[in-house]
C-alpha positions in Angstrom: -19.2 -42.7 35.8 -20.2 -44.6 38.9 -17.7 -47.2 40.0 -20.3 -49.3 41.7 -23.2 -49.1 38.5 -20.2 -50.4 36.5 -19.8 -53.4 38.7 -23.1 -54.2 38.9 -24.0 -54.5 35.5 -20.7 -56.7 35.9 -22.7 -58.6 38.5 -25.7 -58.8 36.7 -23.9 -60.3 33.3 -22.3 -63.1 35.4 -26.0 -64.0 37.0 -27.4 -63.9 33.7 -24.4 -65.9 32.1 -25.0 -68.7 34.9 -28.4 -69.0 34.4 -28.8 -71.6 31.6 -25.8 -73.9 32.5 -27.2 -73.8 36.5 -31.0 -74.4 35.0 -30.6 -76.4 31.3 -27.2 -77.9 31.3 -27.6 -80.0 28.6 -29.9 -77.3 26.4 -26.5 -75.0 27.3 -24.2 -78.0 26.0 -26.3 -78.5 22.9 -26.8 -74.5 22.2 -22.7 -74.1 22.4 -22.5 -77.1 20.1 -24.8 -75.2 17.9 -22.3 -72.4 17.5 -19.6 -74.4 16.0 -21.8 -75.0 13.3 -21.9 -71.3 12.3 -19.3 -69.6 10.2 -16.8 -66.2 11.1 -19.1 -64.1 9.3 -22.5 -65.3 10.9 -20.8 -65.1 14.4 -19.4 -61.8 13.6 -22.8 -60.4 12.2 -24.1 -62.0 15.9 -21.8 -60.3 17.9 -22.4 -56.7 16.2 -26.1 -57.1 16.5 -25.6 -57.8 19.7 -23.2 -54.5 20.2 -25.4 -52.8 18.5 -28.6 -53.6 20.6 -26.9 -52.9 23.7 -25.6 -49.6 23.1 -29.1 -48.5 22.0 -30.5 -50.0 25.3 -27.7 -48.3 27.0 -28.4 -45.1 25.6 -32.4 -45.7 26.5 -31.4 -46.8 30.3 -29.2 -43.6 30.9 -31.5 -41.4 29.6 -30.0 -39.8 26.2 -33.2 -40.7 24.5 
């Protein structure tokens, strides 16, 4: 593993993470309201999906498909 590919997909998360509240503050505001709404379960299922959709990119990107 590659030190500096591991920091910048750190990089690139952060960029991505500051986009909507630099560009839409008050869509971000409204969106994170949203989530409150949601129970465990639906946030859980959320999270895994997301997990799960990642590791498949991941696996894609680096070239084990």
């Amino acid at each position: 593993m590659n030190w500096g590919d591991l920091f910048a997909a750190l990089a690139l998360y952060l960029v991505l993470e500051g986009l909507m509240p630099f560009v839409n503050p008050a869509g971000w505001r409204k969106s994170l309201l949203m989530l409150l709404r949601f129970r465990d379960g639906q946030l859980r299922y959320i999270g895994f999906a997301s997990i799960f959709c990642g590791l498949i990119l991941l696996f894609f990107v680096r070239g084990g498909g």
